[in-house]
C-alpha positions in Angstrom: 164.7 308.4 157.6 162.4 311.1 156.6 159.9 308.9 154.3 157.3 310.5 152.1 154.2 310.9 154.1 151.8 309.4 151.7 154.0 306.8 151.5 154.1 306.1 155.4 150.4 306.2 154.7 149.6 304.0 152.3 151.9 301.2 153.8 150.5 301.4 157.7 147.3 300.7 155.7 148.1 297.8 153.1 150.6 296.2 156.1 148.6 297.1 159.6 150.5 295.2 162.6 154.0 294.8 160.4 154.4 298.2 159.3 155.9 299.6 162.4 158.7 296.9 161.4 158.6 297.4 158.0 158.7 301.2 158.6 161.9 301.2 161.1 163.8 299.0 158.9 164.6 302.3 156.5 166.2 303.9 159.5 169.2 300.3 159.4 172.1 300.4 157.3 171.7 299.0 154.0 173.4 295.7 152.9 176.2 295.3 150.7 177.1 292.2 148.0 178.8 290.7 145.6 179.3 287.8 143.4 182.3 285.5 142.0 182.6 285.3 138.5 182.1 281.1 137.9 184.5 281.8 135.0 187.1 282.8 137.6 189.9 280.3 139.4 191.6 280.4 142.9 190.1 283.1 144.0 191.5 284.8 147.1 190.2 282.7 150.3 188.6 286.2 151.8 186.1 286.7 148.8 185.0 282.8 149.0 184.7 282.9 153.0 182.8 285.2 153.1 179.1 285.0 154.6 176.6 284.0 151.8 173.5 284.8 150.0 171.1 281.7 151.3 169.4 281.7 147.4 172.7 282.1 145.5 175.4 280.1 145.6 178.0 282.9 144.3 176.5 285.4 146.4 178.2 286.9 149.6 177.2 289.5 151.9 180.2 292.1 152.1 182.0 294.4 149.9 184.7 295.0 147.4 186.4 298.2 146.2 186.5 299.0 142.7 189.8 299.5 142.3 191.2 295.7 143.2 192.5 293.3 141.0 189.6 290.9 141.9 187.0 293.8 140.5 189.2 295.1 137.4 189.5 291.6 136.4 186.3 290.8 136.2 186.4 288.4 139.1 183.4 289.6 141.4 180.7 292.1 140.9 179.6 294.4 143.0 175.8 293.5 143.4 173.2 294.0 145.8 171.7 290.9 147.9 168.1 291.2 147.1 168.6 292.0 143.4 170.6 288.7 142.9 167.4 286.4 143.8 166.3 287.9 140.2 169.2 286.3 138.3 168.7 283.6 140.8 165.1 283.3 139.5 165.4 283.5 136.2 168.6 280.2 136.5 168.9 279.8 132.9 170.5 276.5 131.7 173.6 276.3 129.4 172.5 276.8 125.9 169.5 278.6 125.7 168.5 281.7 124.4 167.9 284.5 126.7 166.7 287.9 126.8 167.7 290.8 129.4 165.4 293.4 128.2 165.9 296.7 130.8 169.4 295.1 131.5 171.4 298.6 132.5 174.1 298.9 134.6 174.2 295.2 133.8 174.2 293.4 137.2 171.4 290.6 136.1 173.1 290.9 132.7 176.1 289.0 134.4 174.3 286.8 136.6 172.4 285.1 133.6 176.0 284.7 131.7 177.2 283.1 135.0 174.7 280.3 134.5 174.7 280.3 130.6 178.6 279.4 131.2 179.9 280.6 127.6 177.0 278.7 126.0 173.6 280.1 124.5 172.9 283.3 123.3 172.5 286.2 125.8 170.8 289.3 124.1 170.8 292.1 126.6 169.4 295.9 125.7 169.2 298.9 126.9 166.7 301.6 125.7 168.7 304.4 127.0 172.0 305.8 124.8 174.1 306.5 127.9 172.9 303.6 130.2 173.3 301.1 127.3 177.6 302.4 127.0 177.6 301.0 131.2 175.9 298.3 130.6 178.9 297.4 127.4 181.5 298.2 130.2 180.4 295.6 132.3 179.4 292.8 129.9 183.4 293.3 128.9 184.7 293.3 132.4 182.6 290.4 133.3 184.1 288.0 130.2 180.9 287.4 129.0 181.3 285.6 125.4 177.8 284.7 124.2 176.4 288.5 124.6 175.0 290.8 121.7 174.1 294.1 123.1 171.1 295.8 121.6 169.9 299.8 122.0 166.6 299.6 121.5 162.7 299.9 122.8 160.8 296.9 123.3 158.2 297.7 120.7 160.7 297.4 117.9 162.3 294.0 119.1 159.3 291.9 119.6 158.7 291.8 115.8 162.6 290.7 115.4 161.9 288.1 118.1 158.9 286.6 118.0 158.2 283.0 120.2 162.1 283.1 120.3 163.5 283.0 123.5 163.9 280.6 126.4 164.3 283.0 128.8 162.9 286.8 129.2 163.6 289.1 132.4 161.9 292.1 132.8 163.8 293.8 135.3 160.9 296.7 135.0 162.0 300.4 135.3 159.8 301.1 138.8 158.9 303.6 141.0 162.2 302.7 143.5 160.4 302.5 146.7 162.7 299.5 147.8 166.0 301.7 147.3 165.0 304.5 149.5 167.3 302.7 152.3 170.1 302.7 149.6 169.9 305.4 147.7 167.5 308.4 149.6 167.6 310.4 146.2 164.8 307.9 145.0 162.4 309.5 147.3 162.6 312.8 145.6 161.1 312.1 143.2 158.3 309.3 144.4 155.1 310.2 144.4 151.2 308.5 144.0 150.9 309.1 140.5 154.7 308.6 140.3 153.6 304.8 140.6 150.6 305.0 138.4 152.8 306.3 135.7 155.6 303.5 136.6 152.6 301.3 136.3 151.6 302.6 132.9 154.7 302.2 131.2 155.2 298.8 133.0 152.2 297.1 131.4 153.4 298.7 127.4 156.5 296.8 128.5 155.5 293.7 129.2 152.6 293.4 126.3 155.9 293.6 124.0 158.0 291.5 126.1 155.6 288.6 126.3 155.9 288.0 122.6 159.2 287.5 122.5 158.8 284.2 124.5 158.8 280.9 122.7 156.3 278.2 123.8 157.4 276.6 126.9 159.3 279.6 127.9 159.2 281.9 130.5 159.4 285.2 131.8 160.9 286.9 134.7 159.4 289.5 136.1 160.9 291.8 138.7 160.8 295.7 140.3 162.6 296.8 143.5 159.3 298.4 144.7 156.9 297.7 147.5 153.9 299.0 144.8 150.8 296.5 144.4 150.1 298.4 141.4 153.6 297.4 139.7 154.0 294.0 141.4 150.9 292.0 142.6 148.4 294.4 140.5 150.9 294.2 137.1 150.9 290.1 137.2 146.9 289.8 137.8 146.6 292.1 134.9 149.2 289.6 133.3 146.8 286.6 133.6 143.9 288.4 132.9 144.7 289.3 129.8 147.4 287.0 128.3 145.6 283.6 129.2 148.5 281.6 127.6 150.9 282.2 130.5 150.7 280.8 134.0 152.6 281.9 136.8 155.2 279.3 138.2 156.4 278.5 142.1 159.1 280.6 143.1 161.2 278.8 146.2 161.6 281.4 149.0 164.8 280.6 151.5 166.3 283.7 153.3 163.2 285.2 154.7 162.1 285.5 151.0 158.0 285.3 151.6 154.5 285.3 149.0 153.3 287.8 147.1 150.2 289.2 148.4 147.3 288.0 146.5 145.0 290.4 148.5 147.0 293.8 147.5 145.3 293.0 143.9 142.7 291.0 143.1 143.0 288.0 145.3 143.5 285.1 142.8 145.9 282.8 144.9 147.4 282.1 142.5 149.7 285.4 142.8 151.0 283.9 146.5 153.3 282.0 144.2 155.4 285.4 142.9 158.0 286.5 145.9 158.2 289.6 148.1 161.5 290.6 149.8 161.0 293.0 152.7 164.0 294.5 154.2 162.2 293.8 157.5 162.2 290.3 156.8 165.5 289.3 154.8 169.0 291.0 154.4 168.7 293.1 151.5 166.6 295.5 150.2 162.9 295.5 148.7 162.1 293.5 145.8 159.4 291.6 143.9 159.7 288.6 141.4 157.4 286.8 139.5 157.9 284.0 137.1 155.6 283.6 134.4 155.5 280.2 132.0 153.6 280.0 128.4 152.0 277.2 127.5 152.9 274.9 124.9 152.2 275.4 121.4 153.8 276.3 117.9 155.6 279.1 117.3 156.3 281.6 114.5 159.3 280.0 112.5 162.5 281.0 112.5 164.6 281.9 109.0 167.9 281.1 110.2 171.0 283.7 111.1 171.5 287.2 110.1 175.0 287.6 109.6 176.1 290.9 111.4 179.1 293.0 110.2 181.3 292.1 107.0 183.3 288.7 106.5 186.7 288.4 107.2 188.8 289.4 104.1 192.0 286.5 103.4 194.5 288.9 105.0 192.8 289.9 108.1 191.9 285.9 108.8 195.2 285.2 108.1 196.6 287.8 111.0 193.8 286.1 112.9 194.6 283.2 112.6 198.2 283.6 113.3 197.2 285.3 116.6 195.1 283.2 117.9 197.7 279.8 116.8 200.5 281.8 118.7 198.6 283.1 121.8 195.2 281.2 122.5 196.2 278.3 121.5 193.3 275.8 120.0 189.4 277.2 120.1 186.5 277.1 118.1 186.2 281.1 116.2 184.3 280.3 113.0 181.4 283.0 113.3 183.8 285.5 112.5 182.8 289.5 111.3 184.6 292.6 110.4 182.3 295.9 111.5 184.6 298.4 110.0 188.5 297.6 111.2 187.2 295.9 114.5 186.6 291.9 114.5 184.1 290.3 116.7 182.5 286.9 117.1 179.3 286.5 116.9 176.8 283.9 118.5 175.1 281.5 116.5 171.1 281.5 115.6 170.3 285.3 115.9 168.0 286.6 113.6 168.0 289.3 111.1 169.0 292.6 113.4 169.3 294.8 110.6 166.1 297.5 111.7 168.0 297.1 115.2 170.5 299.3 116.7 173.3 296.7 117.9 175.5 298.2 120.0 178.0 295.0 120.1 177.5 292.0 117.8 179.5 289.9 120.0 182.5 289.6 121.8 185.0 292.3 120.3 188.5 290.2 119.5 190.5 293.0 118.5 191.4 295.6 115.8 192.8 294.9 112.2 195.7 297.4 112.0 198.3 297.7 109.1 199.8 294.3 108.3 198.9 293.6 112.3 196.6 292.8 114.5 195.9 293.8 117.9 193.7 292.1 120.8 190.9 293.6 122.4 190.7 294.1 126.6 187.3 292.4 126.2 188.8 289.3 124.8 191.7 289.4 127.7 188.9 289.4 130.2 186.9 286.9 128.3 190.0 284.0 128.3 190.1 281.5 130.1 194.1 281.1 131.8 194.1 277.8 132.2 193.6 277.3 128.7 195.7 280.0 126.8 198.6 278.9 125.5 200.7 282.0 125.7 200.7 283.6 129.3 203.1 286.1 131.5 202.3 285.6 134.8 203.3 289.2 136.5 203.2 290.6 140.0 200.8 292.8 142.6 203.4 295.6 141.6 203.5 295.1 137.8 199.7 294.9 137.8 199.2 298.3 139.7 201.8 300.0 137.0 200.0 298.2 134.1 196.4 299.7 135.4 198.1 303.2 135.7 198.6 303.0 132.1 202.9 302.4 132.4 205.6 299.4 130.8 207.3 297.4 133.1 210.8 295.4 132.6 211.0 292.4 133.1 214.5 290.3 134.2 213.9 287.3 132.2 212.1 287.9 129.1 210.6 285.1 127.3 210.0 285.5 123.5 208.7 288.5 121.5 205.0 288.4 121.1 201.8 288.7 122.7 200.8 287.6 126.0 197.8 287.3 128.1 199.0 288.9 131.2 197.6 287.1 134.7 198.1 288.2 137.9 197.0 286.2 141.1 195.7 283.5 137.8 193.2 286.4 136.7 193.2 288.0 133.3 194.0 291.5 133.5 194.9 292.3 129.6 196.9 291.6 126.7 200.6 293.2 126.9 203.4 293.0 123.9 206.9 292.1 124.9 209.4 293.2 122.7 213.0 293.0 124.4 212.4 292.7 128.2 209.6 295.5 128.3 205.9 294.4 127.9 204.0 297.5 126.4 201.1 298.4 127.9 198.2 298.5 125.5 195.3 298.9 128.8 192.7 301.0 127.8 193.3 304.9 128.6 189.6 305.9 129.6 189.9 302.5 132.6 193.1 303.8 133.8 194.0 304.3 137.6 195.8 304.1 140.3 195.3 301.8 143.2 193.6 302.6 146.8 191.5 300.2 147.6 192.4 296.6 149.1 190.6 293.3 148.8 189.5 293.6 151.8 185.9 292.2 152.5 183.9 294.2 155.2 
């Protein structure tokens, strides 16, 4: 690989002996991954058997096309190795409140709702109008039911969420240098002062971002760079000038090794943040840090801001009559309208109102006349074993229903919605009426099928 010369440079200098090794390792293929959806049963034995990522128990080492049943389900996503050790990191437990604050194309975004398991609150933004309508996309495909998805810059959430949450990653937007192996475009555009900037913008980041943790909490802190001055550099400057947080052990398995207190400052105490070297472990580059605040007393909190418009009687009543016909018995009682679409929302979020929210919640469905019609994010989001009302259909059905076509079926069971499953994975809602199920799969996800489940 033809790396930037100032780059070659600079990292003979900062890594002497290692960086003919570190240097050669651009010029090996790059590692794929992926990770099961916890959510997700009897999975196909290939996906499970698969080799696995030594820090992450849903991790393997292989890859899987995106037009599979597995992936269109929501059953695995496509994720690099190195990148999961963030999600890894971070490890929230069931029922808090955490923050994904630079969370586009949403892979970490998932990871954290694998461990939150339904529970919590998971408020994941994006900054960027485009990025933040990919990150949506995936939150839906993953079933992800505690999420509201903000579009916003951190300056103006920290004063909506002050000492609030249990959890805060900062996956920081970064000057790349660990992708280059992956993605060679990165390089065009690296330079010195490439990193400064990255640096720059880094540290306005994480002055906003650190108020947003409550006392006790902590923050995440990760880039997929090799940069002292946006990994080592950015945490000494962290506890040199917000004396209330600390920086925690990270456990390094998998060739996972210390930061490098001597790239910045030298306090030791930056040994306990982790470096991932593609030299060293299978993946790419990557730094993580995980900072803790001490404990103290925090602003208090007014209680929830209630997002949309209640349910009028009629619409709860074709709610109501959906969800006792098809899902069968579950808990929906924070409830909102935002025009004709219903969503529910998490409980204990503050008032969003000077926020752009780009979902509240998980969307249900649409209120249409005297009817009501489920959304594709609350197919992906139920749970099969549970639902009352499911059609269990074939490989062949499923690749018609993804092309956007009806099917017949020989033996038709009553008229109604179902929750369609194929291979037990959620794959939509469909409406039988005679022996044909209609397909309501959205247009702008329809294709038709190539790839295999094949792990490589």
């Amino acid at each position: 690989m033809n790396l930037p010369e100032d780059f070659v440079t600079k990292y003979q200098r900062l890594l002497g002996a290692e960086a003919d090794d570190f240097l050669a390792s651009f010029d090996t293929p790059s590692l794929s991954g992926y990770r099961t959806n916890p959510a997700h049963h009897h999975l196909p034995a290939a996906l499970t058997a698969a080799p696995s990522v030594p820090y992450e128990p849903l991790g393997h080492f292989g890859t899987v096309g995106g037009r599979t049943l597995t992936h269109q389900s929501g059953a695995v996503y496509s994720q690099e190795p190195s990148a999961m050790f963030v999600g890894a990191t971070a490890a929230p437990q069931p029922g808090e409140k955490v923050l994904d604050l630079c969370a586009a194309p949403g892979g970490k975004t998932t990871h954290l709702a694998s461990y939150l398991q339904g529970t919590g609150l998971l408020v994941t933004n994006e900054i960027n109008r485009k990025r933040v309508k990919v990150l949506a996309e995936n939150v839906e495909r993953f079933g992800v039911k505690s999420a509201v998805i903000l579009n916003e810059s951190p300056d103006r959430l920290s004063p909506v969420f002050p000492d609030y949450f249990d959890k805060v990653l900062v996956d920081a937007p970064c000057s790349g240098e660990g992708m280059f192996r992956k993605d060679p475009d990165a390089m065009s555009y690296w330079s010195l002062d490439y990193v400064q900037d990255c640096a720059t913008r880094q540290r306005e980041i994480m002055t906003e971002a650190l108020k947003m943790v409550k006392p006790g909490g902590q923050l995440i802190y990760s880039t997929c760079t090799f940069a002292p001055e946006e990994d080592e550099q950015m945490m000494a400057w962290v506890l040199d000038n917000f004396p209330e947080f600390h920086l925690v052990p990270i456990t390094k398995v998998g060739g996972v090794v210390d930061a490098k207190p001597e790239w910045a400052n030298g306090n030791p105490e930056l040994k306990k943040a982790a470096r991932l070297f593609p030299h060293l472990m299978a993946g790419e580059g990557h730094f993580v840090a995980k900072l803790e605040r001490d404990e103290g007393d925090a602003q208090a909190f007014h209680g929830q801001a209630k997002l949309g418009t209640p349910l009028t009687g009629d619409q709860r009543k074709l709610w109501q009559e959906f969800a006792d016909q098809v899902l069968g018995s579950q808990d929906w009682s924070d409830l909102v309208t935002v025009k004709d679409q219903l969503f529910a929302v998490p409980a204990g979020l503050p008032n969003l109102k000077k926020c752009h929210v780009f979902r509240p919640g998980l969307h249900l469905g649409t209120f249409k006349k005297n009817r009501f019609e489920p959304a594709y994010a609350l197919a992906l989001a139920s749970d099969t074993q549970a639902v009352k009302q499911t059609l269990a259909i074939t490989t062949d059905q499923w690749r018609a229903w993804v092309h956007g076509e009806t099917f017949t079926l020989e033996t038709a069971p009553q008229k109604g919605w179902y929750l369609l499953t194929c291979a037990d994975q959620p794959v939509g809602f469909g409406k039988v009426v005679g022996n044909t199920v209609k397909n309501f799969f959205p247009k702008g996800l329809r294709f038709t099928v190539y790839d295999t489940d094949q792990v490589i």
